[in-house]
N, CA, C and O of each residue as an XYZ file, in Angstrom:
340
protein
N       0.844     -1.171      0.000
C       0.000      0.000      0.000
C       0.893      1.240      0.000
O       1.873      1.339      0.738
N       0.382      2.480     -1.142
C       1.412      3.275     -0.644
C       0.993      4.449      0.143
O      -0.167      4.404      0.552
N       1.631      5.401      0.416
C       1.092      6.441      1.271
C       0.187      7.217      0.795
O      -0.616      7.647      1.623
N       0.049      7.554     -0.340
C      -1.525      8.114     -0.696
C      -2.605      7.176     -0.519
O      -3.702      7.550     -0.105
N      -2.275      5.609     -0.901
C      -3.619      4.764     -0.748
C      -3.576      4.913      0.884
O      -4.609      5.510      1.188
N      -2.861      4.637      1.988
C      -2.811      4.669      3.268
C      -3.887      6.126      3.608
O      -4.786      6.095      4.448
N      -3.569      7.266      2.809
C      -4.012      8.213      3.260
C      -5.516      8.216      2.831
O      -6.397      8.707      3.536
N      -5.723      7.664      1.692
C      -7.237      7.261      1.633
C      -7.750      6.910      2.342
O      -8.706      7.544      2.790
N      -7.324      5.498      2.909
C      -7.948      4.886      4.305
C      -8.388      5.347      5.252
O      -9.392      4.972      5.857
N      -7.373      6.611      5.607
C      -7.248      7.769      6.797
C      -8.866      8.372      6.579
O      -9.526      8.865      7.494
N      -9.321      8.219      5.211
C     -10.645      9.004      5.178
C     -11.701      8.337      5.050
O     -12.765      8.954      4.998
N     -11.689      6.860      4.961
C     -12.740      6.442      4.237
C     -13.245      5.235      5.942
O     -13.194      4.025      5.719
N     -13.486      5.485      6.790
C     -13.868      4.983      7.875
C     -15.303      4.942      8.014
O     -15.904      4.201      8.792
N     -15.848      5.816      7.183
C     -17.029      6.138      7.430
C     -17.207      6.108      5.538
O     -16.263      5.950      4.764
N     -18.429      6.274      5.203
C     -19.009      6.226      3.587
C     -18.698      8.140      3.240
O     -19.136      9.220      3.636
N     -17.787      7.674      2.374
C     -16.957      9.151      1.956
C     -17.627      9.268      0.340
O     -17.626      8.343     -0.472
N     -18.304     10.931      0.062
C     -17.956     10.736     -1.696
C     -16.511     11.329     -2.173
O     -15.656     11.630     -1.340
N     -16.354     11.439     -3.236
C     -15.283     11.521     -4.509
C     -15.112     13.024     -4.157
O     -14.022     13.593     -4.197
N     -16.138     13.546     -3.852
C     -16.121     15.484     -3.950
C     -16.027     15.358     -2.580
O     -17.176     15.705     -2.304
N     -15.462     15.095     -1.415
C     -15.302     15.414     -0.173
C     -13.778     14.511     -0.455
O     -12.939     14.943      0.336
N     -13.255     13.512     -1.255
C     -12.422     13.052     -0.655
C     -11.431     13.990     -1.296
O     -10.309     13.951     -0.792
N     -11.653     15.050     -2.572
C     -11.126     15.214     -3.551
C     -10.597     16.733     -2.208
O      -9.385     16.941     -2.158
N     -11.038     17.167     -1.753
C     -11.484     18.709     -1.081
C     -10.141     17.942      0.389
O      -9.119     18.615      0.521
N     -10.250     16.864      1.164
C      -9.677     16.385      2.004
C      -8.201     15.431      2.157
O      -7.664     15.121      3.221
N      -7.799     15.125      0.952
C      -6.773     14.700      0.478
C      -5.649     16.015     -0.423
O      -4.488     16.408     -0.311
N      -6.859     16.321     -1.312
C      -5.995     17.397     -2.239
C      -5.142     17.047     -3.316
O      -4.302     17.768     -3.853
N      -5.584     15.281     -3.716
C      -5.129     14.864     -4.521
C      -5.621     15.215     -6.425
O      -6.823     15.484     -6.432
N      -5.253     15.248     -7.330
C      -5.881     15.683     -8.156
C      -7.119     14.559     -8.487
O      -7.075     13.444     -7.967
N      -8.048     14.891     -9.255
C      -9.060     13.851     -9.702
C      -8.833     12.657    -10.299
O      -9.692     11.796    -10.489
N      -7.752     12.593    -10.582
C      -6.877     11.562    -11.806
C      -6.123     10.543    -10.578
O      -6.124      9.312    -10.560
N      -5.765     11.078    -10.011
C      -4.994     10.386     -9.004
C      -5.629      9.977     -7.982
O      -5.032      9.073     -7.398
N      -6.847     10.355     -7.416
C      -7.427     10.173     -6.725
C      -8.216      8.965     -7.085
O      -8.499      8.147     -6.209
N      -8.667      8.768     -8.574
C      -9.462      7.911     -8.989
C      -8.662      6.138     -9.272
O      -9.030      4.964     -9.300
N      -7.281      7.013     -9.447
C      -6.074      5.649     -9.742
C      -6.044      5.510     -8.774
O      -6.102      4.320     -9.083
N      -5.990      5.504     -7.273
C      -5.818      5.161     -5.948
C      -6.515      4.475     -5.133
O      -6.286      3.492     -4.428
N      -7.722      5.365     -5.397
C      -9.581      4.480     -5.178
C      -9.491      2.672     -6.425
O     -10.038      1.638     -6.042
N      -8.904      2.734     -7.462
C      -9.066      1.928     -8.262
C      -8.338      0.638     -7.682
O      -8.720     -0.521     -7.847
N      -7.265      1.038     -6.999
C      -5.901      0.138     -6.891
C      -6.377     -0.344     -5.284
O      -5.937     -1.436     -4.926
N      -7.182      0.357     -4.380
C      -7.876      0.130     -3.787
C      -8.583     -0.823     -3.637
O      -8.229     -1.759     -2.920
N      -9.488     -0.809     -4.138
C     -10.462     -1.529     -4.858
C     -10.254     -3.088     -5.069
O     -10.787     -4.069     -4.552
N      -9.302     -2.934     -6.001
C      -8.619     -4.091     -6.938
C      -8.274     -5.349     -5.660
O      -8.407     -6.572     -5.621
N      -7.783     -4.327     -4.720
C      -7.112     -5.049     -3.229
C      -8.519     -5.661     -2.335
O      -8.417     -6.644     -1.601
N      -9.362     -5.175     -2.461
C     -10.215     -5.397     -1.818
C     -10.224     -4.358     -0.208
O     -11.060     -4.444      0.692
N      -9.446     -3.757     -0.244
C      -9.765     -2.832      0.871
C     -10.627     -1.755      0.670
O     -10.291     -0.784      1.348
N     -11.551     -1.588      0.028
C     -12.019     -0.472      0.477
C     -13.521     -1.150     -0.932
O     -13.201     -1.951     -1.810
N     -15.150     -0.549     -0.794
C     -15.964     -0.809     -1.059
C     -16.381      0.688     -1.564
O     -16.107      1.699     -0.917
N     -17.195      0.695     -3.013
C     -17.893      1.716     -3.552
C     -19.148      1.448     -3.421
O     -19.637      0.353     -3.145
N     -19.843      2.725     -3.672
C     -21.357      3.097     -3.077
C     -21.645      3.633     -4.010
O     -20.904      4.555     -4.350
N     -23.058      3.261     -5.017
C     -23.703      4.266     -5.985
C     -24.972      3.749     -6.573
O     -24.850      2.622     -7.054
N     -25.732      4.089     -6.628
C     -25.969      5.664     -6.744
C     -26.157      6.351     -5.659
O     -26.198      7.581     -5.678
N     -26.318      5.515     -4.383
C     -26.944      6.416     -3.314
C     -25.721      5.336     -2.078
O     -24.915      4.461     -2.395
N     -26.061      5.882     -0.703
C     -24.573      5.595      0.201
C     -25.202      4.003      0.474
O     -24.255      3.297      0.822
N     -25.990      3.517      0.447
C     -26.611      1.973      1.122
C     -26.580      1.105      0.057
O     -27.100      0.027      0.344
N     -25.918      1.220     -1.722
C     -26.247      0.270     -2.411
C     -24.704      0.266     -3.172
O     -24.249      0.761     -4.203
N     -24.321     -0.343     -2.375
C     -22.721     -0.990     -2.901
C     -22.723     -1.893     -4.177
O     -23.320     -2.950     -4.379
N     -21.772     -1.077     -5.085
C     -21.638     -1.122     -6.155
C     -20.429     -2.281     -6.580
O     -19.294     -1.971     -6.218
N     -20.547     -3.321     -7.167
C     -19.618     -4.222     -7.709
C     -18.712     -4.065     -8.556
O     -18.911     -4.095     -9.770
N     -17.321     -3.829     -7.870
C     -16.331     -3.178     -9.143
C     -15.996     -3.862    -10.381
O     -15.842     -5.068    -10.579
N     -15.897     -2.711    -11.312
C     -16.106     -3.705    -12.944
C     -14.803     -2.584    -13.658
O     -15.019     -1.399    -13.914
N     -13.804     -3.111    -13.827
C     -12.538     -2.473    -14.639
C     -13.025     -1.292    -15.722
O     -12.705     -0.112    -15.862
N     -13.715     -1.953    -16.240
C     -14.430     -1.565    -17.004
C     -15.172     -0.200    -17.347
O     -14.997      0.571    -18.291
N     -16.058     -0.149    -16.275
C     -16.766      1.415    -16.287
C     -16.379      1.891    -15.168
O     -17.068      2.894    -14.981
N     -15.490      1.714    -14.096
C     -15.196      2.483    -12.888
C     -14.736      3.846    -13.175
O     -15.135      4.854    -12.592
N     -13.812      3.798    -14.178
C     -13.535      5.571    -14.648
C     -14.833      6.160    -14.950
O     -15.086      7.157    -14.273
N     -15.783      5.780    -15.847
C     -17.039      6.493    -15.526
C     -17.946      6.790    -14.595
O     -18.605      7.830    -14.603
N     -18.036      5.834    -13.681
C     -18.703      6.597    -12.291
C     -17.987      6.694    -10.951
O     -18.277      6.298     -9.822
N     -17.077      7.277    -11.399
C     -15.778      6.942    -10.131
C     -15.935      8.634     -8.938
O     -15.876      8.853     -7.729
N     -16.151      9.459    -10.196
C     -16.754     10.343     -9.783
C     -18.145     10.618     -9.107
O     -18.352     11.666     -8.494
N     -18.850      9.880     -9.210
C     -19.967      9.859     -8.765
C     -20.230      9.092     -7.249
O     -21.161      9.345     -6.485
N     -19.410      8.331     -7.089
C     -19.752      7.245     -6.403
C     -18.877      8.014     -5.179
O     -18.084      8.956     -5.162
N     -19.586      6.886     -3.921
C     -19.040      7.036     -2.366
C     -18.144      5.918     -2.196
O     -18.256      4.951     -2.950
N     -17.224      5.942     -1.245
C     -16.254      5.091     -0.825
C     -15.897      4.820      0.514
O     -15.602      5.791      1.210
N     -15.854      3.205      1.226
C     -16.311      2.980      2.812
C     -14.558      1.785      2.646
O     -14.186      1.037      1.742
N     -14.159      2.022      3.498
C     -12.708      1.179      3.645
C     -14.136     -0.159      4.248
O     -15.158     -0.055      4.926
N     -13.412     -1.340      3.512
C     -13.485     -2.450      4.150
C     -13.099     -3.392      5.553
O     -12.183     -2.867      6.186
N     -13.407     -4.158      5.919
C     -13.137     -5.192      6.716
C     -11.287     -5.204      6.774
O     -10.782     -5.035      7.884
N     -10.718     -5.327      6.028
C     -10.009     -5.780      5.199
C      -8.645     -4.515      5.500
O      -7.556     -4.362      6.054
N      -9.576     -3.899      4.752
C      -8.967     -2.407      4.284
C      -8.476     -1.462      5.924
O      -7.475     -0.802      6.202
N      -9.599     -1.777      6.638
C      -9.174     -1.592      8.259
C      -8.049     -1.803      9.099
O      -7.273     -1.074      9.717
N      -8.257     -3.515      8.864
C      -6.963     -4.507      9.619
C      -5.462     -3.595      8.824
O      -4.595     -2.999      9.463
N      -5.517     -3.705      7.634
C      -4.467     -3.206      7.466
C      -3.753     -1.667      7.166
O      -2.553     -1.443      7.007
N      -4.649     -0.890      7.147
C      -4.646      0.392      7.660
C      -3.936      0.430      9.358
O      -2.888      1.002      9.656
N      -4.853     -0.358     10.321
C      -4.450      0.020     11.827
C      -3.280     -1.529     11.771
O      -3.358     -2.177     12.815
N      -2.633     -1.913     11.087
C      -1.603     -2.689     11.263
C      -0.381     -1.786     10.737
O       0.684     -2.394     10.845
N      -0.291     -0.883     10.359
C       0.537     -0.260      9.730
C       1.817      0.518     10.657
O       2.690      1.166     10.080
């Protein structure tokens, strides 16, 4: 994990969107979305869309298209190794 994905974690404890994480990190949108992706991929961390209660199944595929849109909740997973760090 590297220290920007670590620092994601730092935010996503609770169901975060894309426009609060973008405002709280200060990462650009591009990078922010490659981070959330690589995330993802790991299984630490879970997307939310259209609305914060209907978790969305990541698909390589169209995630650049609603990557922006969507909320983001660190996992089970994504926790343990965040506070193992």
């Amino acid at each position: 994990m590297t220290d920007p994905e670590f620092d994601l974690l730092d935010e996503l404890y609770f169901v975060t969107s894309f426009r609060t994480l973008l405002a709280k990190t200060g990462l650009l949108p591009a990078a922010l979305t490659e981070g959330l992706r690589n995330l993802l991929e790991q299984g630490l961390i879970r997307a939310y869309w259209p609305d914060p209660d209907t978790e969305l199944a990541y698909e390589t595929t169209s995630f650049g298209a609603i990557a922006g849109d969507a909320s983001y909740l660190a996992s089970k997973e994504g926790l343990l190794q965040h506070n193992t760090r």
